[in-house]
N, C-alpha and C positions, 0 to 999 in steps of 0.2 A: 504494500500500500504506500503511494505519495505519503512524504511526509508534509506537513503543514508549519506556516509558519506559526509561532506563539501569537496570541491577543497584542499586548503589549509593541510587539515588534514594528506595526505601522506607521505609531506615532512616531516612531524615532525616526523610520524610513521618510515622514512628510515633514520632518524639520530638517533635515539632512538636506532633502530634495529641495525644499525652499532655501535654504543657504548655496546651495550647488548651483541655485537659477540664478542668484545675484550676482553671484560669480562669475557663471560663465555668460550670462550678460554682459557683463562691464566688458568683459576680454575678449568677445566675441571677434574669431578672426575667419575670412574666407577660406575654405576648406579647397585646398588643389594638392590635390594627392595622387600617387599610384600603388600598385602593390610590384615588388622586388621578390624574387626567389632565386636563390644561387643555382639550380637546375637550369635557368633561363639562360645559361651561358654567358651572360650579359653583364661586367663586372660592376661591382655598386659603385668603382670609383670612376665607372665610366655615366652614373648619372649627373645631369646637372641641374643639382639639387635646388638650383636659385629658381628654379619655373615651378618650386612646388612649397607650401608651408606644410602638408604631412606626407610623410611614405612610409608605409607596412615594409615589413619583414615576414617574409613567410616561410614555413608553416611550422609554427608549434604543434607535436603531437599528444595526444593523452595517451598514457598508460590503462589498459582497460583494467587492470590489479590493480589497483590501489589510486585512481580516479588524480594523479597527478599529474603536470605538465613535463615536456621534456625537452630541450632540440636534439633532434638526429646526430647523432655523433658527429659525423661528415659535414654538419651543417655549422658545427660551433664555432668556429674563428668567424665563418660571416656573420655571424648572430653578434657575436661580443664585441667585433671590431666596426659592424654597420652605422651606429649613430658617430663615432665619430669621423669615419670615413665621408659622410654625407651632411656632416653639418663642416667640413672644411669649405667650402664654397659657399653657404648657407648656417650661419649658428642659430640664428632662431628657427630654424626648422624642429617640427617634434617630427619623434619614430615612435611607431605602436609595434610591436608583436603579432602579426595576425597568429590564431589558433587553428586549425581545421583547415579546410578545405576543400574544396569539392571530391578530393579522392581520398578523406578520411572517412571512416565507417560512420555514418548517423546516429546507428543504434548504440555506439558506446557513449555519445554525449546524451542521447534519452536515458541511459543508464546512469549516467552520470548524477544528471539533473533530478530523477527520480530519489533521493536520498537527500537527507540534509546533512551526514557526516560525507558523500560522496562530493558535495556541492563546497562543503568545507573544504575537503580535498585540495578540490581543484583552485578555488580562490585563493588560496594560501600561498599554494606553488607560481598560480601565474604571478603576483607578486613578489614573490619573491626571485621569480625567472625574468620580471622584467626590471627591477631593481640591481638585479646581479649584471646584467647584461646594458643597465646605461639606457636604456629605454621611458621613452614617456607614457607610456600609456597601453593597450592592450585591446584587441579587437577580434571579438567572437565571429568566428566562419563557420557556424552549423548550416551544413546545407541537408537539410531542415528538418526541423519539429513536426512533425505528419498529423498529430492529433489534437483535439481540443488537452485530451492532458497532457500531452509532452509543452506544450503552449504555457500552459497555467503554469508547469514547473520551472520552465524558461522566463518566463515572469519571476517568480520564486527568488532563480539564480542573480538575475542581473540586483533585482532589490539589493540582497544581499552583498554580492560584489558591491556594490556603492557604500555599503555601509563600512564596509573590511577595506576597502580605499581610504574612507575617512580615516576610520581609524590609525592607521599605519600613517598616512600623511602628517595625524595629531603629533604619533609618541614616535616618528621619524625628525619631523622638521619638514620634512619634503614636502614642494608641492605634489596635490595628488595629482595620481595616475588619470591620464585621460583612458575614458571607455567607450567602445563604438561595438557595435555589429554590422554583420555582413547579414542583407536578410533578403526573402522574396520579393521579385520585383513589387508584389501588391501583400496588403495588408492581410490579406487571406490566400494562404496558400495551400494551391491544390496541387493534389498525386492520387497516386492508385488508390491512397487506403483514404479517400475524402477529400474534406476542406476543414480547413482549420484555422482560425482567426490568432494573430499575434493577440497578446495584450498590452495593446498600445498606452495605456496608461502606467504602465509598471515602466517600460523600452523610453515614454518619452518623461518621466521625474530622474531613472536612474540614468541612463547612458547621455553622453556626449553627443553623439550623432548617431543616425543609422545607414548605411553604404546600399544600396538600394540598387539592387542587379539590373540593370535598363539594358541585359544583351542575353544572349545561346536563346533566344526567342523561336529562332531555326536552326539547326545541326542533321547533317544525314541522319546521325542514328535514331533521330525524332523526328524527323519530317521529312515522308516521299517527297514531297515536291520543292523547290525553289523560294526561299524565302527572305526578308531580313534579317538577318541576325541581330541587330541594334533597334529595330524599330521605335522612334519617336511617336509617329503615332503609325496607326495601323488601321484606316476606315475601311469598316464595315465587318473588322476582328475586333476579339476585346481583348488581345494580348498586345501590350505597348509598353513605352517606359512609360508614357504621359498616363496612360488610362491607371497605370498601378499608381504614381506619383497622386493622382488625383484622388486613389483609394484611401492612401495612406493620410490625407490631408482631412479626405470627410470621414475618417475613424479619428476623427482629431488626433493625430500625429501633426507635432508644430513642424511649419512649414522650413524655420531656418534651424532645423535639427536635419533636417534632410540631404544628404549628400546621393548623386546621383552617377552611376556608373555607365560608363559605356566603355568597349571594348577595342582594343590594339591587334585585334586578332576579328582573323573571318572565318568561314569557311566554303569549303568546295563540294561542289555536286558534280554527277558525269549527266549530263542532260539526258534523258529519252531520246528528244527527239533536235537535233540541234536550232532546227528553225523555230520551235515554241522555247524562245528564250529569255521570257520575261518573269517577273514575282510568281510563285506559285504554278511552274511549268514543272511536268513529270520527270521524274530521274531514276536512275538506275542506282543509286546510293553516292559513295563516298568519292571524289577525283584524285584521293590520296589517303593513306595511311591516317592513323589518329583521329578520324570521324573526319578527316578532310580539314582540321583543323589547318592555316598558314596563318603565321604572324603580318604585321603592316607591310613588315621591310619584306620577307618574303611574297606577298601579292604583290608589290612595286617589282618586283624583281620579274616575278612573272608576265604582269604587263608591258616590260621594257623586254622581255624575252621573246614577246607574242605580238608586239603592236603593231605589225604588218596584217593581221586578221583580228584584229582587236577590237574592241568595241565595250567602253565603258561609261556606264550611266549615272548620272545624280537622279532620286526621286525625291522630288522636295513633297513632294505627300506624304511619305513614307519619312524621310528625313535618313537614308540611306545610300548607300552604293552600289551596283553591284558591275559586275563585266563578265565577257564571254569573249572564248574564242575556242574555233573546235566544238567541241562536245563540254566541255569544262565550263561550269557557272562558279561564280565567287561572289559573294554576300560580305560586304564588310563595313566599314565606316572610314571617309578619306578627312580631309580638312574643311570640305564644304558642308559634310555632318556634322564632324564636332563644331565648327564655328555655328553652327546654328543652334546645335544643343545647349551651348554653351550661352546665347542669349536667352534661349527660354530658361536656363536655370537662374540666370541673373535679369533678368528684367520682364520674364511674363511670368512665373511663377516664385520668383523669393528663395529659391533653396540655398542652402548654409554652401552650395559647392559641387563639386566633382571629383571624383577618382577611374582612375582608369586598371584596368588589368587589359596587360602585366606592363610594365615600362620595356623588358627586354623585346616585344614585340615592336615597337615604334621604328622608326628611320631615320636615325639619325636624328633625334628628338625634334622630329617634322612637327608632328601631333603634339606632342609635349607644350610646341612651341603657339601653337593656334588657339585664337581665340581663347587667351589666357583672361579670366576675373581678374578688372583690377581692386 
C-alpha cells in the first residue's frame, strides 16, 4: 500500500512553498537550456555555455536495491568536472543533474515513489550526489507515471524533495538546490494502461520549472506514416506542443514555470510510395538504424549530400521541417522553427523559457544560436 503523507506535513509544505515563490520571484531568470550526455560524443568543453543560463547533465541512475542515486562509473569525471568546465565561459550559469531518462526503466521510479523510506532514499542521495558533484540543482526525467496513483505519489515525492532542499540549504548555508522535471508534453498523460493526470498543484508550489517535451510527436517505431516530430501546432490532431502547453496552463500550471522543449534531432522514414511525400504519407518504417533517429548536424549533412534531388520544406502551420529525397523523409526542426517557437514562448504565450535535447545534436551551435530570449 502507498504510503501517505502525515496530517501535519502540509502546512509546513504551504509555508515552505510561499517563501520558495518570493524567492524565486524576485530572481526570476529566462530559462535557455539544453540537456548534455557524454555518450553524445560531443565534449562539454566544446559547449558555448554563454547562449544558455541552464544545462542538465545526464543521466543519473537509481539503484533499484536500495532506491538511491548513482552516476555510471564511466560517467564520473564528466559529472564532477561539468559545472566547472561550463561555467569557464559563462559563471552564472547553473547545472542540474538530470535523473532518468527515456531509456531508464519507469517501473523502478513507480517503485520508488511508492514508499516513503524509498522516496527518503532517493532524496537524500540526489542531494547529496548533486552537492558532491558542484551542481545547482537537480531534475527529475521519469518518463512517466502511467496511473492516477503513480501521479498522486509523484506529487508525494516532489513535496517532499522541496522540503529536504530547504532543509539542507538551512543547516548547509547553501543556496538551495534548484528542482525541475522532465514531464509529458500535456498535463494528462496517456499510454496503454490509460490517462493519468499530473498533480499540478503539488509540481507547481514544489519544483522550479517543469521541461515540457514539445517533440518524438512522430518516430517510425510509432507512426506508419510521415509526421512532425516537433509539432507546434498540429490542426485538426490534438497532439502539439501548443495544444499540451495550453493543457498544462488550464490545469493551472503557472505559465512562467513552464519551460518548453523542442528537439536537435529528427527522424527518418523510407516513404511507401516516393511521390506521396508530404505530413502523414505511408512508409515502410525506419531510413536508418535507431528508429531512424539523425541528429541536426547529421540531416544538414545529409541534405548537402543529396541536394541535387532535394527538396526541403518549412510548414509554418505545422511550425516544422521536413525534406525528401529518394524514398527517405526527414521530420525535424531547422532555424525557421525554432525562431518561431521561440517567439510564441516569449511573446504569445509567457513561458519561463526553452530547452532543447540534446546540444551534441546541433551544428555547430546553429540552433543554439537562433532566436535566442533576451
Amino acid at each position: 500500500m502507498a504510503s501517505k503523507i502525515k496530517p501535519h506535513f502540509f502546512p509546513i509544505i504551504l509555508i515552505l512553498a510561499l517563501l520558495h515563490k518570493l524567492n524565486f520571484s524576485n530572481a526570476q531568470t529566462t530559462i535557455k537550456s539544453a540537456y548534455w550526455f557524454p555518450e553524445s560524443g560531443f565534449p562539454a568543453s566544446s559547449i558555448d555555455s554563454s547562449l544558455f543560463t541552464v544545462l542538465y547533465c545526464a543521466f543519473a541512475s537509481l539503484d533499484p536495491q536500495n532506491y538511491q542515486l548513482f552516476i555510471p562509473s564511466q560517467n564520473a569525471q564528466h559529472f564532477s568536472t561539468f559545472t566547472s568546465t561550463v561555467q569557464r565561459r559563462n559563471p552564472s550559469l547553473k547545472t542540474l543533474i538530470s535523473i532518468g531518462g527515456g531509456n531508464a526503466n519507469a517501473q523502478d521510479y513507480a517503485a520508488m515513489v511508492s514508499d516513503w523510506n524509498r522516496r527518503q532514499a532517493f532524496i537524500k542521495s540526489s542531494i547529496s550526489l548533486a552537492r558532491s558533484n558542484n551542481f545547482h540543482g537537480l531534475d527529475l526525467d521519469w518518463e512517466h507515471p502511467e496511473t492516477p496513483d503513480q501521479m498522486t505519489q509523484f506529487g508525494y515525492l516532489v513535496d517532499e524533495w522541496r522540503t529536504a532542499v530547504a532543509d539542507e540549504a538551512s543547516t548547509s548555508g547553501n543556496p538551495p538546490l534548484l528542482l525541475a522535471a522532465a514531464v509529458s508534453f500535456s498535463s494528462t498523460h496517456q499510454s496503454e494502461s490509460g490517462s493519468a493526470e499530473y498533480v499540478v498543484p503539488a509540481l507547481a508550489r514544489s519544483l522550479d520549472w517543469i521541461n515540457v517535451m514539445g517533440y518524438d510527436f512522430y518516430a517510425p517505431d510509432w507512426s506508419t506514416v510521415t509526421g512532425p516530430p516537433g509539432a507546434l501546432y498540429n490542426p485538426g490532431r490534438s497532439v502539439s506542443a501548443d495544444s499540451g502547453v495550453r493543457a498544462w496552463i488550464q490545469a493551472k500550471f503557472p505559465a512562467n514555470k513552464i519551460v518548453l522543449g523542442f528537439p536537435f534531432i529528427g527522424y527518418a522514414w523510407t516513404l511507401s510510395n516516393p511521390g506521396n511525400n508530404g505530413y502523414f504519407s505511408p512508409t515502410n518504417g525506419a531510413a536508418f538504424p535507431d528508429n531512424g533517429a539523425l541528429t541536426y548536424k547529421r540531416i544538414k549533412e545529409l541534405m548537402v549530400d543529396n541536394k541535387s534531388s532535394l527538396t526541403a520544406v518549412f510548414n509554418s502551420s505545422v511550425v516544422n521541417d521536413y525534406c525528401y529525397f529518394g524514398s527517405t523523409w526527414i521530420g525535424f526542426d531547422d532555424t525557421q522553427s525554432i525562431e518561431t517557437k521561440v517567439r510564441y514562448i516569449k511573446e504569445k504565450m509567457g513561458l519561463r523559457g526553452y530547452f532543447a535535447w540534446h546540444i551534441g545534436g546541433d551544428d555547430n551551435m546553429l540552433l543554439s544560436q537562433t532566436g535566442i530570449i533576451d
